[in-house]
Each structure stands twice: as C-alpha cells, then as structure tokens.
N, C-alpha and C positions, 0 to 999 in steps of 0.2 A: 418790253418792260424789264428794267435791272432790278435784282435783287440784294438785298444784303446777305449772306453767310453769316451763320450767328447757332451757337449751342442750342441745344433745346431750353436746356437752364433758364439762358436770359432771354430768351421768349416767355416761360413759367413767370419769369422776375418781372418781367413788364407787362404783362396781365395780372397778376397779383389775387387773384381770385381763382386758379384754377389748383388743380392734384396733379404732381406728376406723379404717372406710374412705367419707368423705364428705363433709360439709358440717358440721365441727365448731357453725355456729352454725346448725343449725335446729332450729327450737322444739318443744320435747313438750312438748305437755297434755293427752296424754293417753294410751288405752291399749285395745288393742281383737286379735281374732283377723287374720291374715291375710288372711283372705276381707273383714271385716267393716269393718275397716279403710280413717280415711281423714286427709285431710290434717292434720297435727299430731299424729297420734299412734306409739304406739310398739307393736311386735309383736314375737312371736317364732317361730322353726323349730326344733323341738327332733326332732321325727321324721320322718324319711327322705322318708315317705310324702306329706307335704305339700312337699316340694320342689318341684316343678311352681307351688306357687301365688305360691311368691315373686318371679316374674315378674311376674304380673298385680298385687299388691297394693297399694295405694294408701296402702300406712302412709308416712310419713316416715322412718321405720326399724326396722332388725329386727336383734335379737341372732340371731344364725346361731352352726351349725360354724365350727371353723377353717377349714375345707375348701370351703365355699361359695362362687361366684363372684357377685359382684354384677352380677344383669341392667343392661345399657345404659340410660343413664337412669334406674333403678330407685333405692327406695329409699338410703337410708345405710344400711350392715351396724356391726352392734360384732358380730366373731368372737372367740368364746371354747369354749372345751374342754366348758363345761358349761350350754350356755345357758338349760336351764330354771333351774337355777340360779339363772342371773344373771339370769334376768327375773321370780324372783321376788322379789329382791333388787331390781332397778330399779323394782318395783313399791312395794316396801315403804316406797322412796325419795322414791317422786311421791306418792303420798295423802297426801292432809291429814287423819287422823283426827278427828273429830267429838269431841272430847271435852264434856262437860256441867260445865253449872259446879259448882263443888265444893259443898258443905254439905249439911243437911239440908231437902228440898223439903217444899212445903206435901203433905199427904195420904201422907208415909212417918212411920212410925213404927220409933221409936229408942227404948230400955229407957235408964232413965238411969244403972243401972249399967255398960249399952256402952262401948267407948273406940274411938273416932273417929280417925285420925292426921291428918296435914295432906291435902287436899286431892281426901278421898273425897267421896263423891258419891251421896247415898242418895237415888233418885229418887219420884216420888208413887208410893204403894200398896205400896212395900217395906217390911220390917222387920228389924229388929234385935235379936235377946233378950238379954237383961242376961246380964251377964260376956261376951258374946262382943269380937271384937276385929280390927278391921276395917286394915289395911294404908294405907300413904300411896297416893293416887291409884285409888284401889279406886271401880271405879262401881257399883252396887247399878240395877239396871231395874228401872222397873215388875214389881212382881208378885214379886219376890225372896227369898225368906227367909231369912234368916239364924239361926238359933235358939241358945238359950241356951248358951254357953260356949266358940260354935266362936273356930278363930283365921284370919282370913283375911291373907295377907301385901299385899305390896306389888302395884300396878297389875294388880290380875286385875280381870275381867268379869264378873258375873252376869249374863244376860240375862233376860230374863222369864220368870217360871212355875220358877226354879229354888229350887229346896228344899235349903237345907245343916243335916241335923238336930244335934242337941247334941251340942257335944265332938269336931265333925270338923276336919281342919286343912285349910288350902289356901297351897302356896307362894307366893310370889311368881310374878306375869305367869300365872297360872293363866287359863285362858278356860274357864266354864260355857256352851254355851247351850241355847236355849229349851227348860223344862221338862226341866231333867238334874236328878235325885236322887240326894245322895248324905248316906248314913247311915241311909237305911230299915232294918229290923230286916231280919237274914239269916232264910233260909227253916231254921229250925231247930225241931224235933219231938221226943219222946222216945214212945216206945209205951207205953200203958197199956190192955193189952188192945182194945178197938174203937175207942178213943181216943186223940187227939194230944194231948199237952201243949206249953203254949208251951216253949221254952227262952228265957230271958233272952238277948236280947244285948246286953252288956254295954261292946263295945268300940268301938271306932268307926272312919271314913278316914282315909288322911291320903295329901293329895295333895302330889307335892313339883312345884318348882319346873318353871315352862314347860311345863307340861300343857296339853293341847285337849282338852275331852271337846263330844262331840259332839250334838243334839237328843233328847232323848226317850231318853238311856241313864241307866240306873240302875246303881248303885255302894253295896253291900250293905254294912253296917257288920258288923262280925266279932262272933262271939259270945264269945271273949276275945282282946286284941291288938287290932292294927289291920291290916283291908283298907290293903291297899300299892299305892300307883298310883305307879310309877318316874318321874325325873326327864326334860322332854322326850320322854314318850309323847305320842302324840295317837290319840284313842279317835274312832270315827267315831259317826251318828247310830243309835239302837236297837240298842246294845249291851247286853245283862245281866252283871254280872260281882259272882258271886259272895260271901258271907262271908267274912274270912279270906282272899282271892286277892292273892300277890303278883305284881304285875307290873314288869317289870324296868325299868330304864333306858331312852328311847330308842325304844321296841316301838309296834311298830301296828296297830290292830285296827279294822277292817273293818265294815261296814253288820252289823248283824241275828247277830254273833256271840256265842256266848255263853259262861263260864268259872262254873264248875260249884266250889261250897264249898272251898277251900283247894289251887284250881290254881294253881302256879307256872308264869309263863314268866319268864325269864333275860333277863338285857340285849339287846335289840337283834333281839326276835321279831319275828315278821311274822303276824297270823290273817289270811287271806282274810274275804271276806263269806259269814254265814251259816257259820264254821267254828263247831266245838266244843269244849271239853275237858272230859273228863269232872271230878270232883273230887280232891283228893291225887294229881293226876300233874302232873308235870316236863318243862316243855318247854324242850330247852336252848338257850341262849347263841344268838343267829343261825340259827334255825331259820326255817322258813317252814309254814306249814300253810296249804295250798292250800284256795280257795273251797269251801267244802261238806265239806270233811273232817270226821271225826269221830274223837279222838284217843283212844285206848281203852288207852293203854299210855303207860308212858315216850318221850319222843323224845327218843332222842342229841344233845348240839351241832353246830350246823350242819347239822341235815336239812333234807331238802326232802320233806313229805309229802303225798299225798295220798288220795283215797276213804273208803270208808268199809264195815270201819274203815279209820283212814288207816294207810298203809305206804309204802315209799321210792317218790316218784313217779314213777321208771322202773320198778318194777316194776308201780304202777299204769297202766302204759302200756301196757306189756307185755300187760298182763291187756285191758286196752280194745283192745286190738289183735286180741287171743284173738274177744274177741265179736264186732268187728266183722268178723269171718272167719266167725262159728258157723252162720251162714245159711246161707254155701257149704255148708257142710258138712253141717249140713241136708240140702241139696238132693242132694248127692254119693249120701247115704244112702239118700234113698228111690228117688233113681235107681236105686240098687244095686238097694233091694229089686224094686223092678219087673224089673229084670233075674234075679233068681234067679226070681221068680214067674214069669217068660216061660218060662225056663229048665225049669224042673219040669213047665209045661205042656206044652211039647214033648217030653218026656220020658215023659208021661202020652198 
C-alpha cells in the first residue's frame, strides 16, 4: 500500500471537523495501530479501553476524543467527536490507490459486441460477454467474469475469481471481491412425486450504487424480478443470500449469514455473523439481529433481536439469565430431596 506524504495541516484541512493540538507541520506517511506505531505515522483512539496506550505510542499523531489530554511530549492529537470516523476518512485521504492502466491486456478477453467506456481496465484472464457493458474506470482482475448482457456502472472492482452471470446490473463504485458470485440460479424446485424439477430462473441482481460485497458470498438471481442489493449495503465475506431477497438501503450483513428465498430487510438493517432469515419474512427499518439468531417470524422496525428463534433481546437475556441460575436450582432440589429422604428415614 503507497501512501501520500502530506503535513499534518492538510490532513486537519481535509477533515474539517477536527482540533489540532501540535505541530501543524509534521509529516504523515503513514498509518499504523497505537502499539505498532512509529515515527511519521498516524494513529487512532476510538475505544476507551486503549487509552493508557496513547501515552507510550510512538505515532506522530493520533485523532482522539474531544476529551483526551495530550501526554507531555506525546504525540499531536486532532480531537474530534468521531474519531473512527475521521480516521477512516484521513485514511481514505493518504492512500494512493494503485490504479492499472486502462484498455484491454494481453490474455483477457472481450466479446466484440461489449462496450467498453473510457478508461476500464480488463486485466489478463478476464472476460467479457457480448452485449454486456462495462462502466468508465471499471477494473476487471485477473480471473473475472463478466457474462453476456450484464451492465456494469462506473469505477466498481471486480476482483479475482468473481462471476457476474447474464443480465445482472451493478451500480456505480460497486466493490466485488475474491470469488463473489452474483446471478447463479436461485435454489428453486417444484415436486413431482420422488422428483425435483428444475424451475427456470428467469430473473436476475441488481446491485445499486456503493455496494461492498464481501469474499466468497453468493448473490442468487430471482426466479422472476430481481434479487435487490440496496444502495450503500456492504455484505461481509461467506454470506448466502437468497432468490428474490430484497435488501434495503444502507444494511449490513455479517460473516457466514444467510437470507433465505424472498427475505426482506428494510433500510438501514444490521445481521450479525452466522444470523438467519428464514424466507418471505420482513425485517424492519433499523432493526438488528444479533450473532446467531435465527429469525422465524416478522421483526417490527427498530428491533434488537436475538437467539433462536430470535425474540426481543432483553427477553433473550432474561431467559440466559434463567439458565445461568438452573444449576442452583438443580442443586437446591436434590438437596431438598435428600432432606425429605433423611426425613422419612427417621421417621421410619
């Protein structure tokens, strides 16, 4: 990863929301953890927990709390209200991304009925299928495919081993990586006595604008319509998600989760890792579905769920509180019983 050289200044200048406190002209090139950190580079404290280290740290500077005092000697602070924020922001700032040069490389292949825009980038061993349609500044990696008729927008990624079958969309600034599939046929059957029949799937994705989908997740094309990925989701790595599943604006979804034929979640969801939803249920608006839940019902807007199945996660607590008590209780019991059996015996 290259980085840019640049004052501390115009780092301050291009966050616009932070304090500086120290040596307006010393240098970042670079960018590294608290502990790890050392001269010329830049760090951040976003949790409590590591306050003690910004003492010892050897960074050149650190975006803090408002609230942080700058050790003696220590460090320059830029304090601000949101610092991971801002330091993912000062990062976005310092990299120099690697871009490839644009055209078509020797060992990719391109259908000649494709259309190419200015300054895409189809790298050796990727392809392209006729009628598809490839965005300005769009890079194709190694290994890439593209298939007949998709439309890819402006400056997305494919990374390597990523499959976009026919007729799927992808917005602008979309990011695939490694080995994401999206448009495979949805898992769809019809009974014929001991026998499955295929069902056609007929439809396909369509991812909008500013999507991350993550390593190794698949993204089911719908059997009529289109699989719906909302604007500015970002999907983590070995996710499965469903035929037919729309997902809302905004939403994010967790390692190893998975969304089951024509689940809805709403703007602005949250799945843990390894969450579920079963198919044709609705998860609303701002909800959350905690690590491992398993969603077996409608969730209202704005739940917090969990277990399984999942239910409101105070009552889930509730209940984990219950068992982590049932031992006692246990024990309470046989105690009893031994006392009534003493009991009986002196009686006897």
């Amino acid at each position: 990863m290259h980085f840019k050289t640049l004052p501390l200044q115009a780092i301050a200048e291009h966050l616009g929301d932070v304090t500086l406190d120290g040596n307006p002209d010393t240098e970042i090139r670079g960018v590294a953890g608290l502990r790890e950190a050392g001269a010329g580079q830049l760090s951040f404290l976003a949790n409590p927990r590591y306050a003690k280290e910004l003492a010892a740290t050897q960074a050149a500077a650190v975006i803090v709390p408002l609230d942080a005092e700058r050790p003696k000697g220590g460090a320059a602070l830029l304090r601000t209200g949101r610092p991971y924020l801002a330091f993912a922001r000062a990062l976005t700032f310092l990299v120099e991304p690697r871009q490839p040069d644009a055209g078509v490389h020797e060992g990719a292949v391109v259908h000649p009925k494709a259309r190419l825009d200015k300054g895409v980038a189809v790298l050796p061993g990727a392809y392209v299928g006729a009628g598809a349609r490839i965005g300005a500044g769009t890079v194709l990696f190694p290994g890439a495919v593209v298939l007949d008729e998709c439309q890819v927008g402006r400056d997305c990624r494919l990374y390597p081993g990523v499959v976009l079958h026919s007729e799927c969309v992808l917005g602008d600034r979309v990011i695939l990586h490694a080995n994401v599939t999206i448009g495979a046929d949805g898992y769809g059957f019809a009974q014929d006595g001991p026998t499955h029949v295929k069902i056609p799937q007929v439809g396909n994705v369509v991812i909008e604008d500013d999507v991350e989908v993550g390593a190794c997740t698949c993204i089911d094309r719908a059997a009529l319509g289109s699989t719906v990925i909302g604007r500015g989701t970002k999907i983590d790595d070995l996710v499965m998600v469903g035929h037919g599943t729309k997902v809302g604006p905004d939403s994010l979804i967790v390692a190893q989760s998975g969304l089951a034929g024509s689940a809805v979640l709403e703007e602005r969801v949250t799945l843990g890792a390894r969450a579920g939803v079963l198919g044709h249920l609705t998860v609303g608006a701002g909800s959350v579905v905690f690590s491992r839940a398993h969603v077996t019902k409608p969730v209202p807007p704005g739940s917090y769920v969990s277990g399984n199945p999942a239910r409101p996660h105070a009552e889930q607590l509730r209940q984990d509180a219950l068992l982590r008590r049932l031992q006692r209780l246990v024990d309470r019991v046989e105690d009893l019983e031994a006392q009534v059996v003493a009991l009986k015996q002196q009686r006897s």
